[in-house]
N, C-alpha and C positions, 0 to 999 in steps of 0.2 A: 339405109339410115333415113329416117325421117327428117327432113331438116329443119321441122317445126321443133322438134325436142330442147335445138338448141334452147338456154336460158341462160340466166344471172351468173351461174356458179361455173360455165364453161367458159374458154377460152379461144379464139381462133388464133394458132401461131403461125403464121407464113412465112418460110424461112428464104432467106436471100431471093428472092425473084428482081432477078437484077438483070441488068442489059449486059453484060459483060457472063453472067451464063446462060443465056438464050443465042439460037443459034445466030451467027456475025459478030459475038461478042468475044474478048480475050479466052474465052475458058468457057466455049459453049460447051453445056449439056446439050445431046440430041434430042431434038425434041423440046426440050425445056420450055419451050415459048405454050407449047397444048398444057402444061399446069394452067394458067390463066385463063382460061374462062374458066375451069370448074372449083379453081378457087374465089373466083368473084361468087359464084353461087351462092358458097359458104360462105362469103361476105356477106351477101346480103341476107343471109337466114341468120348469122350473127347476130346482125342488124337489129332486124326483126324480132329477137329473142332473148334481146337486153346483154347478150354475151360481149364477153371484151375482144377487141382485132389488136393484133402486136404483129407486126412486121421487122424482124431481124435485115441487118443488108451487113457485108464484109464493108470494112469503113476501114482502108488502106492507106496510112501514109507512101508516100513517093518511098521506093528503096525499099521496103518491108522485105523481113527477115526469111519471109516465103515466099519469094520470088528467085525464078532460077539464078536472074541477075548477082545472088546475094548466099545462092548454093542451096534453095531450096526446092522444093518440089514444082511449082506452080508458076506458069506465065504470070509477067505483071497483072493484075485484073483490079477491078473493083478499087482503083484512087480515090480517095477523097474528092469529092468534089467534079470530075468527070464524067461523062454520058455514061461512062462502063458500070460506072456505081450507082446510078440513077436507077428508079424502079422501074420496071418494066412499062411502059409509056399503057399499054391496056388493063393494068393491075388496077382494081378499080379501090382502092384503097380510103378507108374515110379520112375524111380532117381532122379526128380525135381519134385515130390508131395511134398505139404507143409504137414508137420505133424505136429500138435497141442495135446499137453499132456494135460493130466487134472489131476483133485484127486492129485495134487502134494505136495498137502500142507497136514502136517501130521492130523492137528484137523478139519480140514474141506473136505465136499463130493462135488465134480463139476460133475453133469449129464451133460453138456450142453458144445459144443465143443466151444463155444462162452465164457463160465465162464472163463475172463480175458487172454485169450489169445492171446487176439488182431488178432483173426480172420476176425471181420466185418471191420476193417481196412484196412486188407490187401483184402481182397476180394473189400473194392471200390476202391482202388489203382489200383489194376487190370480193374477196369469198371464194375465188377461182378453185373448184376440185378438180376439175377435168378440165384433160389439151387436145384438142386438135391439134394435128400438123401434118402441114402439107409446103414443098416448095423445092428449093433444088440448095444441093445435091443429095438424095436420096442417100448416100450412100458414103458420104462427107457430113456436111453440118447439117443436116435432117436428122440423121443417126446419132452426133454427139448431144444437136439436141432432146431428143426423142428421149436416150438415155440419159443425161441430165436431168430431164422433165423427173423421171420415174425415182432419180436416189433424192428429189428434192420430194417427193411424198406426193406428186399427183397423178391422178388417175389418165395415161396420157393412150391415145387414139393416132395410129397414121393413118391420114387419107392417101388410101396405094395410090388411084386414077391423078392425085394433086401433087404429085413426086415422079421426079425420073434420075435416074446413078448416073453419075462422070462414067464408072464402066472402065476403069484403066484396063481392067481383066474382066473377062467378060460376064464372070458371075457374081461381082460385084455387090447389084443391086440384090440377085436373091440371098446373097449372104446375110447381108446388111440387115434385111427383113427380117431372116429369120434371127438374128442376133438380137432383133429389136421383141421379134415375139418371147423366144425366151429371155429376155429379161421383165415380162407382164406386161409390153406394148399389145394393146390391141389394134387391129388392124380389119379400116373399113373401106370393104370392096366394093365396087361399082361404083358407077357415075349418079348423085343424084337425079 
């Protein structure tokens, strides 16, 4: 991919790059910390390209309904207001990326940077046809959004190299992908 192409009508979505799924974090992805520089890339060719940056982060009250504490799947992670929930301290993010919380509501789990935040709204306000996305967990809220992206009618793009899968089993991530392709994810390889 050329990173000049970005423009007006695409979007960059960066989904949770949060300290709490980088590795030392509650709910590290492995790896998860090498997304960050090749999402800054696509930051700044965003930038560059007049395209919109939207950064999703899990936005956790204390107790949440998906925490093992509470009989859910997931260590406590990503609290409101804690380091764990803080973006990745090298996530080069601008001043004017939109940021979309989720998981906000105590009894209820939102994988999906679209679960009621009125993000496909603003992205066609903008003119947004096309998504990038890239960020973690490939194979969690990368995928529900990825496919949300696509029943919300835009044209959506994974950046494989800017994604890495939680991997509970170990084929996870290729699953995920391929679930993502056949539902008309396109899927862009290699590193800028």
């Amino acid at each position: 991919m050329n990173l000049s192409a970005l423009g007006p009508t695409d979007a960059l979505l960066v989904v949770d790059v949060q300290n709490d799924f980088c590795p030392g974090g509650a709910l590290p992805v492995a790896e998860g910390d090498r997304v960050v520089p090749v999402l800054n890339r696509w930051i700044e060719a965003a930038r560059a390209g007049g395209a919109a940056v939207v950064a999703s982060r899990d936005w956790h009250p204390p107790g949440h309904a998906s925490f093992r504490e509470r009989g859910g799947p997931w260590p406590a992670h990503c609290v409101q207001g804690t380091d764990g929930a803080a973006f990745h301290p090298g996530l080069r993010l601008p001043a004017d990326a939109r940021v979309v919380s989720k998981g906000t509501d105590l009894e209820r789990d939102e994988y999906s940077a679209f679960a009621g935040a009125g993000l496909a709204d603003f992205l066609r306000e903008r003119g947004v046809r096309r998504l990038w996305v890239g960020g973690l967990a490939e194979d969690v809220c990368v995928r529900a959004t990825v496919l949300d992206g696509l029943k919300a009618g835009f044209e959506v793009r994974l950046i494989a190299d800017a994604t890495r899968p939680v991997n509970a089993r170990p084929d996870d991530g290729s699953r995920a992908v391929r679930e993502m392709r056949e539902a008309g994810c396109g899927v862009e390889e290699g590193t800028p």
